[in-house]
C-alpha positions in Angstrom: 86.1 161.3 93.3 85.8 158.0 91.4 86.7 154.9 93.2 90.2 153.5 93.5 90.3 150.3 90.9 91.1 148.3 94.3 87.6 148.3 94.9 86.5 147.7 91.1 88.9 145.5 89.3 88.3 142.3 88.5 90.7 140.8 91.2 92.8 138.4 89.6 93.9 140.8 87.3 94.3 143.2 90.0 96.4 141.4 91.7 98.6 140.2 88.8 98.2 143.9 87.7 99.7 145.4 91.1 101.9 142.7 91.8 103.4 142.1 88.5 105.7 145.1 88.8 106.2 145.1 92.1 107.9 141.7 91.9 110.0 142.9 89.4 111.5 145.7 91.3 111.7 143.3 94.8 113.3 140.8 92.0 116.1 143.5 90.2 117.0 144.3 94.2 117.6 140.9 94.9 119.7 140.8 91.6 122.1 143.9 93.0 122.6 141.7 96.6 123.8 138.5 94.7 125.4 140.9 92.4 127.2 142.8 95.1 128.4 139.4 96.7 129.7 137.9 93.3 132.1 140.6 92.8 133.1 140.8 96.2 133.6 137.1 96.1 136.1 137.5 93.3 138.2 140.1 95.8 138.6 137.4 98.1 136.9 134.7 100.8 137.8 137.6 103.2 136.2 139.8 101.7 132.9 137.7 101.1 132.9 136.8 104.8 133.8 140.7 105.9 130.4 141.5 103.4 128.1 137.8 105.0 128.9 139.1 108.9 127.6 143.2 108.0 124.4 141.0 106.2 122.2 141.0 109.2 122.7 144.7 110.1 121.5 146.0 106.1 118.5 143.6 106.6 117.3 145.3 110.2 117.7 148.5 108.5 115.7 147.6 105.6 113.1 145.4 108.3 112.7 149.0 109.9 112.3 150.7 106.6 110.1 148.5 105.2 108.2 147.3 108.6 107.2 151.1 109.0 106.1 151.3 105.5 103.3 148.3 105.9 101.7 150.4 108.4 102.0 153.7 106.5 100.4 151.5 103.3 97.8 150.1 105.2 96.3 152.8 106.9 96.6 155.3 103.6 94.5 152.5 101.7 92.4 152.1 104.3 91.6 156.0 104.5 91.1 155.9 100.5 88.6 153.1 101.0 87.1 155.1 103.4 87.2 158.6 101.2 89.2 160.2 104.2 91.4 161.9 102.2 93.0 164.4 104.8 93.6 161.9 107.0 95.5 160.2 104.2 97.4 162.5 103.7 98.7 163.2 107.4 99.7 159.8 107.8 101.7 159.8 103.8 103.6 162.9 105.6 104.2 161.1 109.2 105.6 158.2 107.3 108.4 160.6 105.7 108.8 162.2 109.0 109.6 158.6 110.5 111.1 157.1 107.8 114.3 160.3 108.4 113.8 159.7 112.7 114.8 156.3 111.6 117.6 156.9 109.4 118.9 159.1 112.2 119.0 156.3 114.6 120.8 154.0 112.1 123.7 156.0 111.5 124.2 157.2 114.8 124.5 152.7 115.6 126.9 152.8 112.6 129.1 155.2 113.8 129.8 154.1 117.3 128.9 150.5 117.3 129.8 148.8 114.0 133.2 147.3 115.6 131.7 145.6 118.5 129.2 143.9 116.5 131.7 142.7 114.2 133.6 141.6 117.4 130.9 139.5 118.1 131.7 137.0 115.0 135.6 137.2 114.2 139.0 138.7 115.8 140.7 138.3 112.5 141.7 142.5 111.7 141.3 142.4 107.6 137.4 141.1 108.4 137.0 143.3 111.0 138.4 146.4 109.3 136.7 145.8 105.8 133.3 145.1 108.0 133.7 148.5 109.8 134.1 150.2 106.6 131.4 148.3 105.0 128.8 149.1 107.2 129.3 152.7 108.4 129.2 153.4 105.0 125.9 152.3 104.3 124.3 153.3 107.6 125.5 156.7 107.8 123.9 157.2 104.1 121.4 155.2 104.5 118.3 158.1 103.8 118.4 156.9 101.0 116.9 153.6 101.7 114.7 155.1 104.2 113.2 157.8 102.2 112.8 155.9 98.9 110.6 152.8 100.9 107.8 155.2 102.2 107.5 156.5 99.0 107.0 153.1 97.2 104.7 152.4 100.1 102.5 155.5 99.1 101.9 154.6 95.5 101.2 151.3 96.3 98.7 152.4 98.5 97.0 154.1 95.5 96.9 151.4 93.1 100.5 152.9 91.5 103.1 150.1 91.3 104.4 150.3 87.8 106.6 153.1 89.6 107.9 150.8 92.2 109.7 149.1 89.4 110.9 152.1 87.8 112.2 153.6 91.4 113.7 149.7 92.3 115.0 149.4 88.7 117.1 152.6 88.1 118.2 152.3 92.4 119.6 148.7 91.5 120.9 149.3 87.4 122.9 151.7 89.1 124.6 150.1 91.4 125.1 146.8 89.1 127.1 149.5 87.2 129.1 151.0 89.9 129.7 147.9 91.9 132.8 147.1 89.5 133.8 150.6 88.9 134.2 151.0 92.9 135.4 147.4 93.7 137.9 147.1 91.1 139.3 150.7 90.4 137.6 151.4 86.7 138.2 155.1 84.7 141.3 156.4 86.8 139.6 155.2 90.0 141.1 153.2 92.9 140.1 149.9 93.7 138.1 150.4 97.0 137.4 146.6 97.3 134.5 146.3 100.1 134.0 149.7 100.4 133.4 150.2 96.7 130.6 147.8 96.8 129.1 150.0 100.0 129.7 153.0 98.2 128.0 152.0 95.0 124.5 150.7 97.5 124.1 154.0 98.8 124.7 156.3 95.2 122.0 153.8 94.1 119.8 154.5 96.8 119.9 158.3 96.7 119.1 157.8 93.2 115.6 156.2 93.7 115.1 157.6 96.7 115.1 161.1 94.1 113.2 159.5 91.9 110.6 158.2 94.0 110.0 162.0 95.5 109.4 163.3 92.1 107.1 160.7 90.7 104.8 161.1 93.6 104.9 164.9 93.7 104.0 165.0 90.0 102.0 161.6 89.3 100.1 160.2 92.7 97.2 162.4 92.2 94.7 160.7 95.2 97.7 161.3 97.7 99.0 164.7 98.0 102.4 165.2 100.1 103.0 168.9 101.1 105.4 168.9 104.3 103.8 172.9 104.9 100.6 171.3 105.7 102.5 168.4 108.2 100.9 168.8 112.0 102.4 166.4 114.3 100.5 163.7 116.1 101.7 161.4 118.2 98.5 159.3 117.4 98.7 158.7 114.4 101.9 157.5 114.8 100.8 155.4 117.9 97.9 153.9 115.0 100.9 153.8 112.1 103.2 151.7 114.7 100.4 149.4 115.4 100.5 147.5 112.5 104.5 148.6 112.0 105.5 147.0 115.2 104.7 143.5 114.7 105.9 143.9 111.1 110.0 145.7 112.2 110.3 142.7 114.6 108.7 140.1 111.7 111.5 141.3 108.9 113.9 142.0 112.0 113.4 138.3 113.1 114.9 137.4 109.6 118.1 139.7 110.5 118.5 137.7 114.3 118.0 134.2 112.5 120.5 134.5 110.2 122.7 136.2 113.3 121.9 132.6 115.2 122.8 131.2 112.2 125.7 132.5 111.9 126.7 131.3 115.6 125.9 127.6 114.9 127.4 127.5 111.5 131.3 129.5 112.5 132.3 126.3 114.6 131.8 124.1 111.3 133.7 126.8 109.6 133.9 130.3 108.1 133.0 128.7 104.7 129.9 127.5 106.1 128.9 131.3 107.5 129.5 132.2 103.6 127.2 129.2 102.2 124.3 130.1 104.1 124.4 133.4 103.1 124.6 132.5 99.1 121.5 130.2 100.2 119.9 133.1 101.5 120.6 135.6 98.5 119.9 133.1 96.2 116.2 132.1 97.9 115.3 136.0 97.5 114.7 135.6 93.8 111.8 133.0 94.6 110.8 134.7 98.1 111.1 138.5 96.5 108.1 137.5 93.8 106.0 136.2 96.7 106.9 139.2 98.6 106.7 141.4 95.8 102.8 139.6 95.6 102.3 140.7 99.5 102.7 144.2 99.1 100.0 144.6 96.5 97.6 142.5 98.4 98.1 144.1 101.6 96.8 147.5 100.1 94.2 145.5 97.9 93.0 144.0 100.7 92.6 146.8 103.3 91.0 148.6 100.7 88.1 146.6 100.5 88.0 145.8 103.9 87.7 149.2 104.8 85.5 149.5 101.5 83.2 146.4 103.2 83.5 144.2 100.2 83.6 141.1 101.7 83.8 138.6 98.9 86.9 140.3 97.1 88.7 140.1 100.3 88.0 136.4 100.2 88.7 135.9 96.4 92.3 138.0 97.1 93.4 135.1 99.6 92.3 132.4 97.3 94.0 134.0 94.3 97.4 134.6 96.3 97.7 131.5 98.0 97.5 129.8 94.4 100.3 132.4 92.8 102.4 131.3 96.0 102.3 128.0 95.3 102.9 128.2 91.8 106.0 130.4 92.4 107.3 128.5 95.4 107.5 125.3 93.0 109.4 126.8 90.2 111.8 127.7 93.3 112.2 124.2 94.4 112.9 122.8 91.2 115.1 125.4 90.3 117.0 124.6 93.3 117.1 120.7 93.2 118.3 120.5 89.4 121.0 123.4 89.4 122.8 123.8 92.9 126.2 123.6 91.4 125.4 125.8 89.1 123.4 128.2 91.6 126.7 127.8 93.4 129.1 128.3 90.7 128.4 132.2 90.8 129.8 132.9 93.9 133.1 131.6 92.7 132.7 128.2 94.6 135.1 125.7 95.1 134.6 121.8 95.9 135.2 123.0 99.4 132.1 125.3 99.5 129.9 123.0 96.5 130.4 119.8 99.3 128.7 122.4 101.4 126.3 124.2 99.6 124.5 121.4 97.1 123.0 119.8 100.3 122.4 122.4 101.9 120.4 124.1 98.3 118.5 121.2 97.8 117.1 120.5 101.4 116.4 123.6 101.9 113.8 124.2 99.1 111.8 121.8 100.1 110.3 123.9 102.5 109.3 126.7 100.1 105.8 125.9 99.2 105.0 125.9 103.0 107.2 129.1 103.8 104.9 130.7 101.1 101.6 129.6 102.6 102.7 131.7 105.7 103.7 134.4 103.8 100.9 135.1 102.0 98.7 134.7 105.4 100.7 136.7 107.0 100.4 139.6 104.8 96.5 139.0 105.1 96.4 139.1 108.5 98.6 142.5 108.6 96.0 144.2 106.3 92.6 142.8 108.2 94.5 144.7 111.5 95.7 141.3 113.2 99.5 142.0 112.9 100.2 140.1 116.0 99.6 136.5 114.7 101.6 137.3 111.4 104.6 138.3 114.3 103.5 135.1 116.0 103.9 132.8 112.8 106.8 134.7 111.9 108.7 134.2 115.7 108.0 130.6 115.3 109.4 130.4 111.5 112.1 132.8 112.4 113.4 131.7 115.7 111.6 129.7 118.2 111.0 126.6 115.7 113.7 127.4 113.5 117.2 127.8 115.6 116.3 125.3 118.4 115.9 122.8 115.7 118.6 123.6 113.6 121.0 123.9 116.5 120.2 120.4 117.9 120.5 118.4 114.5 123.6 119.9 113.9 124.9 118.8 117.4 123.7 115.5 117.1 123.9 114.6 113.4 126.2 116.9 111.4 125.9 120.1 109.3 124.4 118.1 106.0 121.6 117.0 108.6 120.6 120.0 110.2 119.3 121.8 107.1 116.1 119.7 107.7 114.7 121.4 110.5 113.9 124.5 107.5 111.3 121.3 106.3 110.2 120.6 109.8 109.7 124.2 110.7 107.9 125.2 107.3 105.3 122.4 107.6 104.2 123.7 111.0 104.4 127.3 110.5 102.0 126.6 107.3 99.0 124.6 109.0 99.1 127.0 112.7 98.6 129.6 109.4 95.7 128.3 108.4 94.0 127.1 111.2 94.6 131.0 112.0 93.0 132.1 108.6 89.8 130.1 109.8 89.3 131.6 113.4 89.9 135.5 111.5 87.4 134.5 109.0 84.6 133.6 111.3 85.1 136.9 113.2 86.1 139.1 111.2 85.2 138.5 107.2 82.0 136.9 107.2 80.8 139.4 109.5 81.1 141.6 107.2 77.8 143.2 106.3 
């Protein structure tokens, strides 16, 4: 069989070429959660806060989803480097047999346990019922999300990511186009309010999730997924949640931080709560690109290091780390020039703009740094060293981050506290590096 382009292609434009639609797909989704929030905005400040509290729950599910699907996409692309094809296959079929275990566990939390998370955050009764509502909804359905991630994560293990946009694309269009419908009570419908806007995320999910199934069956031609020839093995899903461990509690982290955020922000107020959250939808469009960036090189990069090609695994760090930048920067100065405007989306008043200009502006000065440890990260994952990307990824997440944030908010205001994103960024960036170093010397260059 001829080799994989990940271990031929001229690298920059392999990585432009993988990432490119990637980004766009990670992009569109990150459109359909601001989307999602700006019509639920316009239902009311309940309703945006009922939608901000359920927030950390759709992200664990996605961490799980998408945490499971590094180390599915690591390990098929280090078997195709390898020209183990069987053994590819088995773990492609494993990851669709975990990605529905998953799924089962998620709605079963739903179900039972939606209200006393919710419980945690407010005791008013129209949050807590249009949470409930929110978030069985798009546990109990979510499948969707489950399915349609593994499958992503197989083409891009192949090289395929033009379909990733396709699959994210028609997933997100779709809801966009319900969202409305559902919310509002369009064509004879009822107006569902929050529930619409759950309603329309899972329809959109089952829809890629579809699409995704059929495009691999009938175009991923290296990979081929046949549940009749599934056998169980409980080691290869011991090897698959090796690297998946480390990355579920990396993405989960982001879930528990904005949880902890949520705790030190409620006694400034609920409009604070809502603020961080618009921050945090609105970073994704600069984060999503970098991310979109890390899936391709974490494939690229196993690739060739299970292909032994030791100076395109260095030229893929060099390459990313300079894309990173370059995005990160268009962030920041997106986000210093426009806050209001940024703002102005979600409906805000001077209330929430007093709020949310600082808080914008601070804020993205950490972004170049943030995506220094991203990208090593992502590196580190795909050379087998997930446990220092969890490590950076605690300390950016959590053990920096909250501490930090909690104490300058105690001691010098809300305005103030935004600072410790800066403080906790620089850090996180050079332990990165120095990290990067030490992995090079015993693991790259020895690399015959």
């Amino acid at each position: 069989m001829k080799e994989n382009k990940m271990g031929t292609m001229e690298m920059k434009k392999l990585i432009l070429t993988m990432s490119f639609p990637i980004m766009i797909s990670m992009l569109v989704q990150a459109l359909y959660n601001i989307v999602d929030s700006m019509f639920v905005a316009r239902v009311s400040e309940t309703a945006l806060a009922a939608v901000s509290l359920c927030y950390p729950i759709q992200m664990i599910l996605v961490a799980v989803a998408c945490g499971t699907g590094v180390g599915v996409n690591a390990l098929l692309s280090r078997y195709l480097g390898e020209k183990r094809y069987k053994e590819a296959n088995q773990i492609a079929l494993h990851g669709i047999f975990l990605a529905l275990c998953n799924w089962i566990v998620f709605a079963i939390l739903g179900i039972f346990f939606s209200e006393a998370f919710l419980r945690l955050f407010s005791s008013d009764e129209q949050i807590l019922q249009m949470g409930i509502h929110y978030m069985k909804i798009c546990t109990i359905f979510s499948f969707g999300v489950f399915v349609q991630i593994t499958y992503e994560r197989i083409m891009q293990s192949t090289g395929n990511t033009i379909y990733n946009m396709i699959i994210q694309g028609v997933g997100a269009l779709i809801n966009i186009i319900l969202d409305p419908i559902f919310i509002f009570g369009y064509f004879g419908l009822p107006a569902f309010g929050v529930t619409g806007a759950a309603i329309a995320t899972v329809i959109g999910q089952i829809i890629a999730m579809i699409i995704g199934i059929v495009i691999t069956q009938k175009k991923i031609k290296e990979v081929k997924v046949h549940p009749k020839e599934w056998k169980f093995d409980m080691q290869l899903i011991g090897k698959i949640y090796r690297i998946s461990f480390p990355a579920i509690l990396m993405q989960s982290i982001m879930s528990f931080m904005t949880v902890f955020m949520n705790m030190i922000l409620i006694p400034f107020s609920a409009l604070a709560v809502s603020v961080f959250s618009i921050y945090y939808k609105l970073q994704q469009f600069v984060f999503m690109a970098v991310l979109g960036m890390n899936n391709a090189l974490i494939p690229i990069i196993s690739y060739n290091y299970g292909a032994r090609k030791k100076e395109r695994i260095l030229e893929a760090i060099r390459f990313s780390l300079l894309i990173s930048t370059l995005i990160m920067a268009i962030g920041t100065i997106i986000f210093q020039l426009f806050p209001k405007e940024l703002l102005y989306l979600f409906d805000a008043k001077e209330n929430m703009l007093a709020i949310g200009i600082p808080a914008l502006r601070i804020i993205s000065i950490s972004f170049i740094f943030a995506g220094v440890s991203m990208v090593l990260c992502s590196v580190f994952q795909a050379l087998g060293h997930a446990n220092q990307s969890l490590y950076i990824t605690l300390l950016r997440q959590l053990i920096l981050l909250i501490p930090l944030t909690w104490g300058m908010a105690q001691s010098f205001g809300l305005d103030t506290s935004w600072i410790a994103f800066i403080i906790t960024e620089v850090v996180c960036a050079g332990l990165s590096i120095l990290i990067l170093q030490r992995i090079k010397r015993k693991t790259i260059m020895k690399i015959n």
